[in-house]
C-alpha positions in Angstrom: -42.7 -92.3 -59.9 -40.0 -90.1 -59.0 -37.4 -90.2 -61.8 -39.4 -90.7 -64.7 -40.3 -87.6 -66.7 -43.5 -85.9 -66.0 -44.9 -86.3 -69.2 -44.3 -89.5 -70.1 -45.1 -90.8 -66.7 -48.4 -89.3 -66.7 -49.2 -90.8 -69.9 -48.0 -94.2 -68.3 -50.0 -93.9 -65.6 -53.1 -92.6 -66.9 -53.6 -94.2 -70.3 -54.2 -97.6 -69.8 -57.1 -96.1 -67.1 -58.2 -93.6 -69.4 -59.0 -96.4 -72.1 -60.4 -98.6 -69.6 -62.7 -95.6 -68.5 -63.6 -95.2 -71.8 -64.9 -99.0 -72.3 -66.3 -98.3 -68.8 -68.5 -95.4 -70.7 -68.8 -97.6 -73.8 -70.5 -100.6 -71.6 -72.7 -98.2 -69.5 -73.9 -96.7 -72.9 -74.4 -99.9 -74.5 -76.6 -101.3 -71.3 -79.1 -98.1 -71.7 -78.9 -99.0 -75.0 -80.3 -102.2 -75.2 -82.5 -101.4 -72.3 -84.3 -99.0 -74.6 -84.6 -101.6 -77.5 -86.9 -102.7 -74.7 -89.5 -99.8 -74.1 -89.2 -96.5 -72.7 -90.1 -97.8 -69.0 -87.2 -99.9 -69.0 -85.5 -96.9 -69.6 -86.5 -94.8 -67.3 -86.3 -97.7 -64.7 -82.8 -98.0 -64.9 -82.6 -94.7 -64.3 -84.4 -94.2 -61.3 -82.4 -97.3 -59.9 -79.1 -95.2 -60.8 -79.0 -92.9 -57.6 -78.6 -95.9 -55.2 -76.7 -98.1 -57.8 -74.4 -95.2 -57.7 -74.2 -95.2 -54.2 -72.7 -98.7 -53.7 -70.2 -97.6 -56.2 -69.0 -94.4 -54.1 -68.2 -96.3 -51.5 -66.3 -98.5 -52.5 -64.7 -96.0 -55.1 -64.3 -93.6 -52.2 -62.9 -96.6 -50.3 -60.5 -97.2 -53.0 -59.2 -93.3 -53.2 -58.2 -93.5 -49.5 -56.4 -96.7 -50.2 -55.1 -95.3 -53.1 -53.2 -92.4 -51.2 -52.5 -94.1 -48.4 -50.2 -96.8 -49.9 -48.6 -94.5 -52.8 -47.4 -92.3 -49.9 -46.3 -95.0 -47.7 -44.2 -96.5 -50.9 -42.8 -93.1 -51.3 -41.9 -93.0 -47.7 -40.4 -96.6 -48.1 -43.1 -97.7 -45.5 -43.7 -101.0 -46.9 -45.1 -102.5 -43.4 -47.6 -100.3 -43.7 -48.3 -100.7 -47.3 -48.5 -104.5 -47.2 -51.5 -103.4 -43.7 -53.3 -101.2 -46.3 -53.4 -103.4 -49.2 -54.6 -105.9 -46.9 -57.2 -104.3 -44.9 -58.3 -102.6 -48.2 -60.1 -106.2 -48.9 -61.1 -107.0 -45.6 -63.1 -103.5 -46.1 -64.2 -105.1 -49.8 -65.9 -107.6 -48.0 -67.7 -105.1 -45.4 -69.3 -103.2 -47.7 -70.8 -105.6 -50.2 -72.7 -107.0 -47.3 -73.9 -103.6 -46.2 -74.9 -102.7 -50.1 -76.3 -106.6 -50.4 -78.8 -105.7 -47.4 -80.0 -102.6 -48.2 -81.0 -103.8 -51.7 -82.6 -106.4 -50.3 -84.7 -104.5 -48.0 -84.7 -101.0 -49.1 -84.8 -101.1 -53.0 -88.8 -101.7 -52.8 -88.8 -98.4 -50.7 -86.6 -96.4 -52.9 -88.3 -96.5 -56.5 -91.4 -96.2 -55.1 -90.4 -92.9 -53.6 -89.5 -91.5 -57.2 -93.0 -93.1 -59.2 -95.8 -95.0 -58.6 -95.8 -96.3 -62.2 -96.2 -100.0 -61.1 -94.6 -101.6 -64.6 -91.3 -98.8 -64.2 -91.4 -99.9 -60.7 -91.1 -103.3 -60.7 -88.0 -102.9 -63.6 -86.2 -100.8 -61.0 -87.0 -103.0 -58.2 -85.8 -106.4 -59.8 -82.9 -104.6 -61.5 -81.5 -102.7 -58.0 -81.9 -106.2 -55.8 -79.9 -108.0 -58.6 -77.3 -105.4 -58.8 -77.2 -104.7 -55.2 -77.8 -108.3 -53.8 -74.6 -109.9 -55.8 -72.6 -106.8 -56.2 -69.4 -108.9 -54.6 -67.7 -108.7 -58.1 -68.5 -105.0 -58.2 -66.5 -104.5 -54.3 -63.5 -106.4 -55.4 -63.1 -105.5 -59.0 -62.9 -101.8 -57.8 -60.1 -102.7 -55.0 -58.2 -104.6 -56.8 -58.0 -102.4 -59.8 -56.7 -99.6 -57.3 -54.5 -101.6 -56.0 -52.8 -102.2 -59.1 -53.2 -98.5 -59.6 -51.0 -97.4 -56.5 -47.9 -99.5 -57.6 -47.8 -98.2 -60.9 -49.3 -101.0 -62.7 -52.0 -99.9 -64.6 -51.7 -102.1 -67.7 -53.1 -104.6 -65.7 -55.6 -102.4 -64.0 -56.7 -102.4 -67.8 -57.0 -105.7 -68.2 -59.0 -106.3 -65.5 -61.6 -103.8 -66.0 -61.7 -104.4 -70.3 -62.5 -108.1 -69.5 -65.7 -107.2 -67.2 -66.9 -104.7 -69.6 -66.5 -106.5 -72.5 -68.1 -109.6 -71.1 -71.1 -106.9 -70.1 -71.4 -105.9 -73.5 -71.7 -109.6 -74.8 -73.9 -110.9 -72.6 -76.2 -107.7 -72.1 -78.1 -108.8 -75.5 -77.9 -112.7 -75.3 -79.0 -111.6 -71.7 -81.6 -109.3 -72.2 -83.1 -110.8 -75.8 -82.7 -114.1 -74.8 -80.1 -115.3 -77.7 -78.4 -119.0 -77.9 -80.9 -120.7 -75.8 -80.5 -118.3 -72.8 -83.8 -117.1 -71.0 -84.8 -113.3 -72.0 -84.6 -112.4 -68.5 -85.7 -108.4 -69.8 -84.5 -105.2 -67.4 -83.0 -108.6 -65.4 -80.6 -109.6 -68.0 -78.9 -106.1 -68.1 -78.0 -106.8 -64.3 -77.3 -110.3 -64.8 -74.7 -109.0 -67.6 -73.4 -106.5 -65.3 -72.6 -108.2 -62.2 -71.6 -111.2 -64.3 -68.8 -109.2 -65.8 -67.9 -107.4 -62.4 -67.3 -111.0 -61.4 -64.8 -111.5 -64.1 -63.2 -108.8 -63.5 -62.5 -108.7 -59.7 -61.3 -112.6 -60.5 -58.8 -111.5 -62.9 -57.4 -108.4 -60.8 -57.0 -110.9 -58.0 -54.9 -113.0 -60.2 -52.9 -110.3 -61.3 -52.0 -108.7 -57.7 -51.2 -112.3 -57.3 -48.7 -113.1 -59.7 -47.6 -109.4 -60.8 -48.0 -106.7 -57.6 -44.7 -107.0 -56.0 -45.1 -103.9 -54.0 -47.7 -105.5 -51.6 -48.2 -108.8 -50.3 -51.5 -110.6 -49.8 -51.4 -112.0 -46.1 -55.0 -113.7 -44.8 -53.4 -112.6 -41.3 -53.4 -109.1 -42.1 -56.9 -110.0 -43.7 -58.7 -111.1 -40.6 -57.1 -108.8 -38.2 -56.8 -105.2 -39.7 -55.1 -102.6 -38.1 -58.0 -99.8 -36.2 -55.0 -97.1 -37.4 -54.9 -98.1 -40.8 -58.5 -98.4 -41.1 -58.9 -94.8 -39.8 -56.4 -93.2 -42.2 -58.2 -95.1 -44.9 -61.4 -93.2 -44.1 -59.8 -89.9 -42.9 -58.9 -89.6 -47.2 -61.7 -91.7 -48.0 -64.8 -90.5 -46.4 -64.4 -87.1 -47.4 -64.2 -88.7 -51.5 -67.0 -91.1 -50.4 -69.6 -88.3 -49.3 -68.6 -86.6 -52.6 -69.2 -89.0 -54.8 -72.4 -90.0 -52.9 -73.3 -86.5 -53.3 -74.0 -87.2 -56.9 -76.6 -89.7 -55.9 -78.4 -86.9 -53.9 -78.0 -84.8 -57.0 -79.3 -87.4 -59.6 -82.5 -88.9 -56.9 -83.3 -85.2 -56.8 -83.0 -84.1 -60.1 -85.4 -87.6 -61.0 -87.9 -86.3 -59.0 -88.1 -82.6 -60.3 -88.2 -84.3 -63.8 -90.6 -87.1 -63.6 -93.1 -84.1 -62.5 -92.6 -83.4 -66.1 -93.0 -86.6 -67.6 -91.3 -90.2 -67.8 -89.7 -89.1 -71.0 -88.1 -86.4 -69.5 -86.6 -88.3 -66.5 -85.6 -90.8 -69.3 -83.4 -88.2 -71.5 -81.8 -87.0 -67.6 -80.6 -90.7 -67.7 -79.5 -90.7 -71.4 -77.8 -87.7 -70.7 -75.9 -89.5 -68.1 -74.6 -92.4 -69.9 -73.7 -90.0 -72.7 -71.5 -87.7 -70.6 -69.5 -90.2 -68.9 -67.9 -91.5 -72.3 -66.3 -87.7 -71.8 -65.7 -87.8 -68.1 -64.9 -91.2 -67.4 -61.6 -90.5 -69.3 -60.9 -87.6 -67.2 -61.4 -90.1 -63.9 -59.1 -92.6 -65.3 -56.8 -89.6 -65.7 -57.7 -88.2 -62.3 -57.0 -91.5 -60.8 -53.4 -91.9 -62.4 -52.4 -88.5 -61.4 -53.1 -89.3 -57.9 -50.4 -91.8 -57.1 -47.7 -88.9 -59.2 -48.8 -86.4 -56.7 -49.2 -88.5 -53.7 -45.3 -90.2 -54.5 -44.1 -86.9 -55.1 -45.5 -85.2 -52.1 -43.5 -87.6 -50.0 -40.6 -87.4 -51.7 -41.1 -83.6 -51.3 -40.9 -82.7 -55.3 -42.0 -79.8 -55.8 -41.4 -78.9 -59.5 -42.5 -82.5 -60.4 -45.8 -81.7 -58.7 -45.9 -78.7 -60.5 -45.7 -79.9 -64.0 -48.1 -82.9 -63.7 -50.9 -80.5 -62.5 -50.3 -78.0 -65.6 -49.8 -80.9 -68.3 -52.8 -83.2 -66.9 -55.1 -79.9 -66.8 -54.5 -79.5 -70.6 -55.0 -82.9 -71.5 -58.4 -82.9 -69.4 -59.2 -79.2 -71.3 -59.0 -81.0 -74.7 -60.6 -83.9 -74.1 -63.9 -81.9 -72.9 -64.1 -79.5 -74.9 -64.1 -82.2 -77.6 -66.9 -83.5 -75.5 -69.0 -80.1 -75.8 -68.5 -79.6 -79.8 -70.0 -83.5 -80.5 -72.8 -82.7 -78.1 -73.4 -79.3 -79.6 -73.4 -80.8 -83.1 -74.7 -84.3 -83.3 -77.8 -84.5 -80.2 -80.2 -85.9 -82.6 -77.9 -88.7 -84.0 -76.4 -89.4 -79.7 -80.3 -89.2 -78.7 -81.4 -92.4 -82.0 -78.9 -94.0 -80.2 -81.3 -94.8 -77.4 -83.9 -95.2 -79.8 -85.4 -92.0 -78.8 -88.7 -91.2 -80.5 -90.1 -87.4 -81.5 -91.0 -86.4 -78.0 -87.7 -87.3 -76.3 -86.0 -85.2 -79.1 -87.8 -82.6 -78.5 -86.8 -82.5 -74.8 -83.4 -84.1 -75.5 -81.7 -82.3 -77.8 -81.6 -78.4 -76.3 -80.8 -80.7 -73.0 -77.7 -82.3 -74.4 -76.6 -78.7 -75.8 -77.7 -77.0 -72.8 -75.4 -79.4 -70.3 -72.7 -79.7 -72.4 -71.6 -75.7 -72.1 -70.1 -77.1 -68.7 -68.1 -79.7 -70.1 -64.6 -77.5 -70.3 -65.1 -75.9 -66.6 -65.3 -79.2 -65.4 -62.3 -80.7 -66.6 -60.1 -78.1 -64.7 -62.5 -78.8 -61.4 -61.8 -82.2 -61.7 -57.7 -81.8 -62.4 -57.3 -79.2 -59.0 -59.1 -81.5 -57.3 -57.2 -84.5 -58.0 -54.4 -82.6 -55.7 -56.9 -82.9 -52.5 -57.1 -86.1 -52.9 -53.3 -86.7 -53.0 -52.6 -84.6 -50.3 -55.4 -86.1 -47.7 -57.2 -83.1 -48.3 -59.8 -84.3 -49.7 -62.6 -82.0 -47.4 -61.9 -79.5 -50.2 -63.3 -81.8 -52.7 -66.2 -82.7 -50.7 -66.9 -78.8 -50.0 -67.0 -78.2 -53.9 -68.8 -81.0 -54.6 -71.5 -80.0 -52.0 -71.6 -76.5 -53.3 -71.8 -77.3 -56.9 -74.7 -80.2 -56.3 -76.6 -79.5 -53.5 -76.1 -75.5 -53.1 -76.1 -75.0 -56.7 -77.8 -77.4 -58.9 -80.8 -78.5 -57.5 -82.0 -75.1 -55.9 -81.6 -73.5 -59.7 -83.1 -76.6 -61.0 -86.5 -76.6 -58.7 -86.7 -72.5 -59.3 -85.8 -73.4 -62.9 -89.0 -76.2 -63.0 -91.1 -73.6 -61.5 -91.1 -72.0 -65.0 -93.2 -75.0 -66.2 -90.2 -75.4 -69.2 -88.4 -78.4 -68.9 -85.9 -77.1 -71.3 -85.3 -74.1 -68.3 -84.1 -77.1 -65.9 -80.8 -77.7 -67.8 -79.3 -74.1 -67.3 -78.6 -75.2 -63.8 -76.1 -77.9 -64.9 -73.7 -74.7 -66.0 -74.8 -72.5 -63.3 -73.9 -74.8 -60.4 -70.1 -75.4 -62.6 -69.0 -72.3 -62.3 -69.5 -72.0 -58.7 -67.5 -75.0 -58.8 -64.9 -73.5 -60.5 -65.0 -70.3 -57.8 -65.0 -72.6 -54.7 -62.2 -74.9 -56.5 -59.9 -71.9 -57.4 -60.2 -71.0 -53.8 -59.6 -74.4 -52.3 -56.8 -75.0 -55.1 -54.6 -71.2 -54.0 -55.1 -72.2 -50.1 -53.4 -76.0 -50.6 -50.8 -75.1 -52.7 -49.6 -72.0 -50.5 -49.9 -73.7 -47.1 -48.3 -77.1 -49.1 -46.7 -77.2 -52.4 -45.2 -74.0 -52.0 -43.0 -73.9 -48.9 -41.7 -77.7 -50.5 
């Protein structure tokens, strides 16, 4: 972390995620995928279950991120008390929330998709798909920990390993799942979660396994387990919550922008959802990148390294740059063929297509939000992050998209995808100058 070159660490660190991510994407694409095989209901199902599905994974995600920081710092500092505590009370706080997520799918999930349609055949897909996902989403809670743990100490090849083998097992069962192939039940909308939480299983087995045999750098102690330290917990949080009520954010964003659309039609709350699965095979890279950048900065802001700091912001930023704005040219040339993906017939092309060009013109902006605020994160600041994130989706976005829907053109709605980025951008420049002089620059 700290003698290394820039470059090449960065690429160490970030690769094996970014290719992870990338199956990740590939998976998520491939579930919507055979869901539509299945009708456009199913479809649209799944995504009206993807605001709360989303939910469960922000916390723990936003869980992980405090973790994350926490125990690359406390490594940098030599602290390796304190780093065994975290790595420790990070799955005692595994457990805690899949029983919080395991409750409210059982008893709120009913609640939730009949709040977006009263379409009793899409309702009862999203109801039996959010209780599965939700009710055995233990897989889900430790496969995201773990992985993070292997993050913080540098080990991401394994971090890969562990999240390849749940989404490849997704992929292969989703269809045997789903279809009903080699004697297995078609279990419908069911099978996709059965496939998903099946591989999430998989996963969080294997990354145990590997922190296990291969994460010197922390120690798994059931005494640390079942007594975690109040102080660790809170500086957990103090990083987390902030990255938590961002990411949650987005669930706001998407059981908002599902509602404005389905006033439309179900078709066009069906290509919102396509358009979802689509994007993250562009920014699910740029996360895995985010989230090997992290430790760099975190490491380096202990070890007070300025000019190292420095040079993994500009080189990650220009790697993020490319890979969206590779992102935007597919989208603005091949919608049609993306949207047959999803077997999408005349009607959702005709909604879909301007959509997918419409969105994508924010691709590029986005990659440099994401890169400065990777730098909040590291430096427990992440209350910047949660201040763009609640400017670009809930002060932004959704106000232009319901004045947008007033038009009575669906195609209107999109242009407030690039009009709530670039007040992303503004807020994030600003955030971005303030850190680094208060910070990074008296280093």
């Amino acid at each position: 972390m700290g003698v290394m070159p820039v470059k090449k660490l960065i690429i160490t660190m970030s690769i094996p995620m970014m290719i992870s991510m990338l199956v990740q994407a590939l998976y998520n694409i491939v579930d919507s995928i055979f869901v539509a095989r299945l009708s456009e209901d199913a479809l649209t199902a799944v995504t009206l279950a993807f605001p709360l599905q989303n939910l469960m994974i922000a916390v723990t995600s936003g869980t992980g991120v405090g973790v994350n920081a926490l125990l690359s710092k406390s490594l940098g500092e030599k602290r390796f008390d304190r780093s065994d505590k975290t790595a420790n009370t990070a799955i005692f706080l595994s457990f805690c929330n899949f029983a919080a997520f395991a409750l409210i799918g059982l008893f709120l999930a009913k609640a939730f998709i009949h709040s977006q349609t009263q379409d009793a055949i899409v309702a009862e897909y999203g109801i039996t798909y959010l209780r599965i996902v939700m009710g055995m989403s233990l897989g889900l809670s430790y496969q995201i920990m773990l992985e993070r743990l292997l993050q913080s100490t540098g080990r991401t090849v394994y971090s890969m390993a562990s999240q390849l083998s749940g989404a490849i097992i997704n992929i292969i069962l989703d269809p045997i799942m789903i279809f009903g192939y080699f004697g297995c039940p078609a279990f419908g909308v069911a099978g996709a979660a059965y496939a998903t939480v099946t591989g999430q299983t998989v996963a969080a087995l294997i990354g145990l396994v590997l922190n296990l045999k291969y994460n010197q750098d922390i120690r798994i102690r059931m005494d640390y387990i079942l007594k975690p330290e109040g102080q660790i917990v809170w500086q957990i949080y103090r990083v987390g919550v902030p990255s938590i009520l961002m990411m949650s954010i987005g669930s706001v964003m998407t059981y908002m922008m599902n509602r404005i659309l389905i006033a439309f039609s179900n078709t066009a709350t069906a290509v919102f959802g396509v358009y979802f699965k689509l994007q993250s095979f562009f920014f699910m890279p740029i996360f895995g990148l985010n989230n090997g950048l992290i430790p760099v900065l975190a490491y380096n802001y202990g070890a007070r390294r300025r000019d190292r700091i420095d040079e993994a912001l500009k080189f990650s930023a220009a790697l993020a740059l490319g890979i969206m704005l590779t992102g935007t040219l597919i989208f603005q040339l091949f919608p049609g063929a993306l949207l047959d993906l999803f077997n999408a017939h005349e009607e959702m092309k005709a909604i879909g297509i301007p959509a997918l060009r419409i969105i994508s013109l924010h691709f590029p902006i986005a990659a440099v939000c994401i890169v400065m605020g990777s730098i909040f994160q590291a430096f427990s600041r992440s209350i910047y992050s949660l201040i763009v994130s609640v400017a670009r989706q809930l002060v932004a976005l959704i106000p232009a998209a319901w004045l947008l829907a007033r038009t009575g053109v669906v195609t209107n709605v999109w242009f407030a995808f690039p009009i709530a980025e670039i007040m992303s951008l503004i807020i994030s420049v600003i955030c971005f100058r303030k850190l680094y002089r208060e910070v990074v620059a008296v280093m």
